[in-house]
ROVEXTI-831545 format. One record per residue (C-alpha): residue number from 1; chain; residue in one letter; x, y, z. Coordinates in steps of 0.02 Angstrom, whole numbers, plus 32768, in hexadecimal, padded with zeros to 4 digits. Example, Ala and Ser with C-alpha at 12.3 -4.5 7.8 and 13.67 -1.06 7.14 Angstrom:
2
PT num cadena residuo    u    v    w
PT   1      A       A 8267 7F1F 8186
PT   2      A       S 82AC 7FCB 8165
//
This chain:
186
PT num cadena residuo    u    v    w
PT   1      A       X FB14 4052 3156
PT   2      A       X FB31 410F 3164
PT   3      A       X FAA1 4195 3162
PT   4      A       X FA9E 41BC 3093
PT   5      A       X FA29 425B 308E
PT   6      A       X FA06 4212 2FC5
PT   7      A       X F9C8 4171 3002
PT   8      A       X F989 417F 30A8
PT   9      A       X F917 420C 3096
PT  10      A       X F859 41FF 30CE
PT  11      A       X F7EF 4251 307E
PT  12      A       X F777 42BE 30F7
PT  13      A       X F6AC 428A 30D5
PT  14      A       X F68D 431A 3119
PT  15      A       X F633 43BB 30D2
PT  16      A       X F6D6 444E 30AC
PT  17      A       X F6AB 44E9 311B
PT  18      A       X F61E 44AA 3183
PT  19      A       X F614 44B5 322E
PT  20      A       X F5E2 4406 3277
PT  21      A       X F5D2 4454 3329
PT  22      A       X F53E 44B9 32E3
PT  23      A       X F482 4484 3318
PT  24      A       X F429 4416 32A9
PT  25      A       X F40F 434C 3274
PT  26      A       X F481 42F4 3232
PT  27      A       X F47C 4234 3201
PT  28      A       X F511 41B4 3236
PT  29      A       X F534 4113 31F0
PT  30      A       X F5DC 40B1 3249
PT  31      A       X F607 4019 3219
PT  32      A       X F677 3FA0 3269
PT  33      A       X F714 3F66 324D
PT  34      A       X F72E 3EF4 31B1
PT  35      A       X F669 3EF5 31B9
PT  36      A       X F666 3E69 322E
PT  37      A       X F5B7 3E37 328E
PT  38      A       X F5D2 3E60 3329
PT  39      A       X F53B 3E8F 3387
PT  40      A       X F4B2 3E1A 3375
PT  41      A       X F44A 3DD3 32D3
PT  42      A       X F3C2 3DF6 3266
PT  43      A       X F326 3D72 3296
PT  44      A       X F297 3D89 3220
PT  45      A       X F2B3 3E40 3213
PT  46      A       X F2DB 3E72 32B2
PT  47      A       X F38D 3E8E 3301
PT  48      A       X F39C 3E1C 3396
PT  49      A       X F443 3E7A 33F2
PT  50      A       X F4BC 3E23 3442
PT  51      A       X F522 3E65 34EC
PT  52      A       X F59E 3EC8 3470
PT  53      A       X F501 3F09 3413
PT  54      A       X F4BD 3F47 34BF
PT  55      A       X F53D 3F9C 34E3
PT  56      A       X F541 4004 343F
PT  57      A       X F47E 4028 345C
PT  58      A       X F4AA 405D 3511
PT  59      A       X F54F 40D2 34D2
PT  60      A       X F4E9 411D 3459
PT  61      A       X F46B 4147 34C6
PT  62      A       X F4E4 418D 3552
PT  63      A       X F51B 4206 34DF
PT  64      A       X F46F 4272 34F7
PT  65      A       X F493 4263 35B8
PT  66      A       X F546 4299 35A9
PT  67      A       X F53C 432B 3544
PT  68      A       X F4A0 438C 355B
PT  69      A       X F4A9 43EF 34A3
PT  70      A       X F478 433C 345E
PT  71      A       X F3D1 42F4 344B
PT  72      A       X F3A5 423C 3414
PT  73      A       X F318 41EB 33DF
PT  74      A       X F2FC 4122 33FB
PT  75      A       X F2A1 4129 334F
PT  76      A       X F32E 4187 3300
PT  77      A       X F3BB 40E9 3325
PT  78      A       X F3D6 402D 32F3
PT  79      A       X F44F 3FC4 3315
PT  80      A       X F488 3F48 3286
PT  81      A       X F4E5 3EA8 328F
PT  82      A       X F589 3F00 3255
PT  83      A       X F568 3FC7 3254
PT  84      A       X F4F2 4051 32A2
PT  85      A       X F479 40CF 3257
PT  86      A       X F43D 4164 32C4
PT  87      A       X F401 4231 32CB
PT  88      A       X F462 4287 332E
PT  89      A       X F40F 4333 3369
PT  90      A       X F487 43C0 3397
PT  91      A       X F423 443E 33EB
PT  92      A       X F46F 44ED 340F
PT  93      A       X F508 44E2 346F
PT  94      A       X F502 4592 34B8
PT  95      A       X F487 4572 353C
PT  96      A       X F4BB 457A 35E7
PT  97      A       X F548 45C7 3647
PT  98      A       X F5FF 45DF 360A
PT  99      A       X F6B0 45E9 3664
PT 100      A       X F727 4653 3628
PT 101      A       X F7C9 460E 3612
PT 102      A       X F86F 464B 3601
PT 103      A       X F8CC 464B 355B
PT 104      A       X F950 45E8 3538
PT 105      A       X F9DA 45DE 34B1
PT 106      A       X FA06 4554 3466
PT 107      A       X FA76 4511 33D5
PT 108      A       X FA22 447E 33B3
PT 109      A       X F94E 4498 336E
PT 110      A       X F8E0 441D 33C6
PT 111      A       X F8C4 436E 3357
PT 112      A       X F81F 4314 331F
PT 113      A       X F774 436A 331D
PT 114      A       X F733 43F4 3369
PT 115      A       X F6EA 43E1 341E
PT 116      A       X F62C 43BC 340C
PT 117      A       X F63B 4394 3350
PT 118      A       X F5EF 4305 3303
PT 119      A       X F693 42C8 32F1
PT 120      A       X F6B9 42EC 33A2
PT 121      A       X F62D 428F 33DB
PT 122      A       X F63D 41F9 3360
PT 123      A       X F700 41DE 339C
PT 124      A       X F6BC 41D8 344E
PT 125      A       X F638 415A 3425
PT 126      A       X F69E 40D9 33D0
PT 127      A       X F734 4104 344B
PT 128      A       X F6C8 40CB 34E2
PT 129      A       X F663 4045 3486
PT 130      A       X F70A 3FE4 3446
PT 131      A       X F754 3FEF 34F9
PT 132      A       X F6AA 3F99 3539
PT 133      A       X F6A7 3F31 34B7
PT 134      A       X F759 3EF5 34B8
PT 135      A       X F760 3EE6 358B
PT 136      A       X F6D3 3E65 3569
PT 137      A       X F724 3E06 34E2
PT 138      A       X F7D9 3E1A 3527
PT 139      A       X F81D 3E6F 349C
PT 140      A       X F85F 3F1D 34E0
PT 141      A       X F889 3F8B 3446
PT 142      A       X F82F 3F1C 33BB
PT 143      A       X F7D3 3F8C 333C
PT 144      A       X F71C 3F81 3346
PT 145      A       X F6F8 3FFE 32CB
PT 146      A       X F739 4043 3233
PT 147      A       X F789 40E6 322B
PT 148      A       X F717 414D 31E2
PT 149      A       X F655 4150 31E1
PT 150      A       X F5F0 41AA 3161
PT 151      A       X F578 424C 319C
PT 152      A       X F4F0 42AD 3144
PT 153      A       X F4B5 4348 3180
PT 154      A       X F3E9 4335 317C
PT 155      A       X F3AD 43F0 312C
PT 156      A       X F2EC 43C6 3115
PT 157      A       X F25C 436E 3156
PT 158      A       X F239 4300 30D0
PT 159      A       X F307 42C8 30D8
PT 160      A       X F2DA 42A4 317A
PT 161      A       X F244 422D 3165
PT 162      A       X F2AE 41EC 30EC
PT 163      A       X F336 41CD 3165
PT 164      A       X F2BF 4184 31F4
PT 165      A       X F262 4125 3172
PT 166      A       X F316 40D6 314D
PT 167      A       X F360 40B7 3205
PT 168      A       X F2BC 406B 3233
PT 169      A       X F2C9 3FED 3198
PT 170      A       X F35F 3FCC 318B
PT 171      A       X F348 3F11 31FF
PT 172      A       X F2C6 3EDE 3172
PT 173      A       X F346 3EFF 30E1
PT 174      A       X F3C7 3E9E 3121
PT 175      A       X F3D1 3E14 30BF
PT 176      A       X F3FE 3EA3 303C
PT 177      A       X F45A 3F0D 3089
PT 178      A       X F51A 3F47 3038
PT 179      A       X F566 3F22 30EA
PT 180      A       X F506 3E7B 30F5
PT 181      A       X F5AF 3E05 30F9
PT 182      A       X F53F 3D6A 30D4
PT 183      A       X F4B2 3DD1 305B
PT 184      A       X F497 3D72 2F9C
PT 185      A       X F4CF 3DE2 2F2F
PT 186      A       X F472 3DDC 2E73
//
């Protein structure tokens, strides 16, 4: 089926005019693809991860290693049966020395999200988790996740207890939970 700009539009989740490189908190939730359970269970309360699950925890955790204008917090991220909830910290991005690099012209403007970006960063995460997850499994190119996740930049304190009040939770609430597959609904 051809590209039809009237049907296949997504709309962006994201805030118009805000810079998502910028320092601050900002709370992800990604969910997998088709909301399937993938990494690990729910045993009476807790999330018991299987080796795809591990993997996500250890990704996520990477990214703070990888890119030094990000700071995570183990109390700040869960992993659930069939999506993710974490804070990501951007911290400022000037520090530290700069190269200077020559200008070039091009025709074509650069795709996808700004480097350092949430968005940036969230690409790279499910990019390398899905390629970990789908050497194990042996299914190279098989979506893990969905396309988009949803983000919420954190602006006070008590949005952040909130938030970490939430993430920390969210194993207990399971049985509840919208993207519980197998939840009773009323």
């Amino acid at each position: 089926m051809p590209y039809d700009p009237q049907r296949h539009h997504r709309r962006s989740i994201r805030l118009p005019g805000y810079d998502y490189t910028q320092p601050g908190a900002y709370f992800i939730t990604i969910v997998t693809y088709n909301r399937m359970p993938l990494f690990g269970e729910i045993v009476d309360g807790e999330m018991r991860l299987n080796e795809y699950g591990e993997i996500v925890r250890a990704e996520w955790f990477q990214t703070a290693i990888v890119r030094p204008y990000v700071v995570l917090h183990p109390d700040e991220f869960v992993v659930m049966p069939n999506h993710v909830h974490g804070i990501i910290w951007i911290i400022d991005t000037n520090v530290g020395a700069t190269r200077r690099v020559a200008p070039t012209i091009t025709t074509n403007p650069p795709r996808g999200p700004d480097a350092g970006s949430i968005g940036a960063i969230i690409g790279q995460f499910k990019s390398i988790t899905a390629k970990r997850i789908n050497s194990l499994r042996g299914t190279p190119g098989a979506p893990v996740w969905q396309r988009n996740d949803y983000e919420h930049i954190i602006r006070t304190d008590k949005a952040l207890a909130r938030i970490r009040a939430y993430i920390r939770s969210n194993p207990q609430r399971w049985p509840d939970d919208p993207e519980n597959p197998f939840r009773n609904p009323l």
